[in-house]
C-alpha positions as CSV (number, residue, x, y, z in Angstrom):
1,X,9.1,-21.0,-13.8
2,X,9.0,-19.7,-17.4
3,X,12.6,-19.2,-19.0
4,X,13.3,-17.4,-15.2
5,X,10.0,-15.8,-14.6
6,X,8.2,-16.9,-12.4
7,X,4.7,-17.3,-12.6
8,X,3.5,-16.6,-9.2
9,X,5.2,-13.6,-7.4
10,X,4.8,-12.1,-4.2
11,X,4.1,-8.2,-4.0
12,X,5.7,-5.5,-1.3
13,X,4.1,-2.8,-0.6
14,X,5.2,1.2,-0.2
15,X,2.7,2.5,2.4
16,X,1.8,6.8,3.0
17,X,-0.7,7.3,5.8
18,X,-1.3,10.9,5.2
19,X,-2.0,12.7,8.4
20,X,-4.0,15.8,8.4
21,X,-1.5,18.6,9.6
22,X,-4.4,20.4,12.2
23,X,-5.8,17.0,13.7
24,X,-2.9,14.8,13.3
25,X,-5.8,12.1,12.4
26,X,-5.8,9.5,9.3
27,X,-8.7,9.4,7.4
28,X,-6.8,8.0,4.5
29,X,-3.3,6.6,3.2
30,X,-1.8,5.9,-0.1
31,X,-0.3,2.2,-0.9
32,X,1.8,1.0,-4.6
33,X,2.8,-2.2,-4.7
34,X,5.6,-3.7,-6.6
35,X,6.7,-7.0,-7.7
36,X,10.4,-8.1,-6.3
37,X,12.3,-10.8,-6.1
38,X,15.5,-10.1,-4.7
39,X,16.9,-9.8,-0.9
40,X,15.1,-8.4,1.2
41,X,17.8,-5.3,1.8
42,X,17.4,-4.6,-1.7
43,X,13.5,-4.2,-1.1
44,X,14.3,-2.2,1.6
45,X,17.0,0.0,-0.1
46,X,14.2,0.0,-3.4
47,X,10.9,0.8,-1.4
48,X,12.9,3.3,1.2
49,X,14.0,5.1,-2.1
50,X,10.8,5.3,-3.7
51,X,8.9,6.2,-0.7
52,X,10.5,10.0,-1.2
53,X,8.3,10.4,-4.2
54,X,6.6,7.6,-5.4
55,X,3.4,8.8,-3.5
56,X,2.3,11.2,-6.0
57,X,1.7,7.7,-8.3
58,X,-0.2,5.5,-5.6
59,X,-3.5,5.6,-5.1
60,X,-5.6,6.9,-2.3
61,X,-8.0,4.7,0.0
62,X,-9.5,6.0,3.0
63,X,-9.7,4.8,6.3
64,X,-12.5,1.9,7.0
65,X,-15.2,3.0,8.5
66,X,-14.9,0.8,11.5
67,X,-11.8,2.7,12.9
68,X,-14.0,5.7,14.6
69,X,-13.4,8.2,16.6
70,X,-16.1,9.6,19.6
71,X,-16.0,13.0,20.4
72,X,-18.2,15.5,21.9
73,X,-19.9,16.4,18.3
74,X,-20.7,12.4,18.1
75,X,-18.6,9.3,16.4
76,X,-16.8,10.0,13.2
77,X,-16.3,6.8,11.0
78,X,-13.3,6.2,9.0
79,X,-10.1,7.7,11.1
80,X,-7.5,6.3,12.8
81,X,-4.6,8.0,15.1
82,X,-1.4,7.5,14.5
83,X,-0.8,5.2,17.0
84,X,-4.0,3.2,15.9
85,X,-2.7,3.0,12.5
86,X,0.6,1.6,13.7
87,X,-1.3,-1.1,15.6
88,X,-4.0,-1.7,13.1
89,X,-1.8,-1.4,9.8
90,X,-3.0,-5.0,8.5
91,X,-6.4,-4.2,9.4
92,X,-6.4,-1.0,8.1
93,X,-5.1,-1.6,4.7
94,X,-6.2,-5.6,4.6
95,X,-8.6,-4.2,1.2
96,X,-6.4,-1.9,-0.1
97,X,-4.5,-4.8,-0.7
98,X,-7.0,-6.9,-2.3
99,X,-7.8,-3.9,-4.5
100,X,-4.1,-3.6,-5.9
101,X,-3.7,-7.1,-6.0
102,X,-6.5,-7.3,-8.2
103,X,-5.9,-3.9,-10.4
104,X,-2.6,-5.4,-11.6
105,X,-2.4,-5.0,-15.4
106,X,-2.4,-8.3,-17.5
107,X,0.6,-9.9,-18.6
108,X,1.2,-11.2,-22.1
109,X,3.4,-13.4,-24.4
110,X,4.7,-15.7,-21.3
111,X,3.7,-18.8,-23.2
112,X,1.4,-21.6,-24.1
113,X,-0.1,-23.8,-21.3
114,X,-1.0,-27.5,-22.2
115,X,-4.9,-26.1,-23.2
116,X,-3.1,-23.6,-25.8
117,X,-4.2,-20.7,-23.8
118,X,-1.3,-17.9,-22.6
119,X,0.0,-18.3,-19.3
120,X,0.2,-15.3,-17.0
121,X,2.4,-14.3,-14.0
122,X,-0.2,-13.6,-11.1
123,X,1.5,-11.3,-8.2
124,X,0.1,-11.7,-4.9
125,X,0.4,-10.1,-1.5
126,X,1.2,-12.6,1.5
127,X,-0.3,-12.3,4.6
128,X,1.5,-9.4,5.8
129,X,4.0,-8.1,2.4
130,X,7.4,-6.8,2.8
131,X,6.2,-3.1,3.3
132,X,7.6,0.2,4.0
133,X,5.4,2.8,5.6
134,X,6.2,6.4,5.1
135,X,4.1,9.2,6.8
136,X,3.0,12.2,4.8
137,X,1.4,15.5,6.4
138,X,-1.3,17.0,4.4
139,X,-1.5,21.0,4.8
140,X,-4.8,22.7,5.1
141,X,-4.4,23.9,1.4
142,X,-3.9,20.0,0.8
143,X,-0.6,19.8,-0.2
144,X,1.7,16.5,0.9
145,X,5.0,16.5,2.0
146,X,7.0,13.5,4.3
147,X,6.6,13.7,7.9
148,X,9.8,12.9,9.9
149,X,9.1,11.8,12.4
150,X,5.5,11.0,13.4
């Protein structure tokens, strides 16, 4: 720790798979992460209260590709049901997190390691983040808007 900061912190994650309002498929979701460290019903009071809104500043991945879906017109790549994304959630959004973790902006003025450089906080998912997962429903004119319940 740095005068109470520390320099590695763990990330938690606000999750929107947006479900297509026609096919009620997933062929992509919305994920923000946020650095906290404080009890874990204060993460959940934080991300639960965020999840209302927050979605229109995340950003969008899609589906992989290896989540398909066979029908009589031939396999589409990169969509997941509902129930496949609740089962497959890790799998599903295992580079979305890479791809925040790594999109973090820099961190400045924390001090001066023992080579004279700065020292930086790094943020870093664990293996599966405190998350909260919120659906959305897209309309076919593409507007979003929180689905209770899927």
């Amino acid at each position: 720790m740095l005068d109470g900061i520390k320099l590695i912190m763990e990330l938690v994650l606000n999750l929107w798979p947006i479900v297509e309002s026609e096919s009620k498929m997933i062929q992509r979701f919305a994920a923000r992460a946020y650095a906290m460290d404080v009890a874990d019903s204060v993460i959940s009071n934080t991300l639960t209260s965020l999840a209302t809104t927050d979605y229109i500043l995340a950003r969008q991945f899609p589906v992989p590709k290896k989540f398909t879906l066979v029908t009589e017109h031939g396999q589409i790549e990169g969509l997941a049901t509902v129930a496949n994304f609740n089962d497959f959630q890790w799998t599903i959004i295992e580079e979305a997190l890479r791809s925040l973790e790594t999109d973090l902006p820099p961190s400045y003025g924390l001090g001066i390691n023992a080579e004279g450089k700065h020292r930086h906080a790094r943020a870093t998912f664990p293996k599966e983040p405190y998350c909260v997962r919120t659906f959305l429903i897209e309309d076919t004119a593409g507007d979003l808007k929180l689905l209770t319940p899927v």
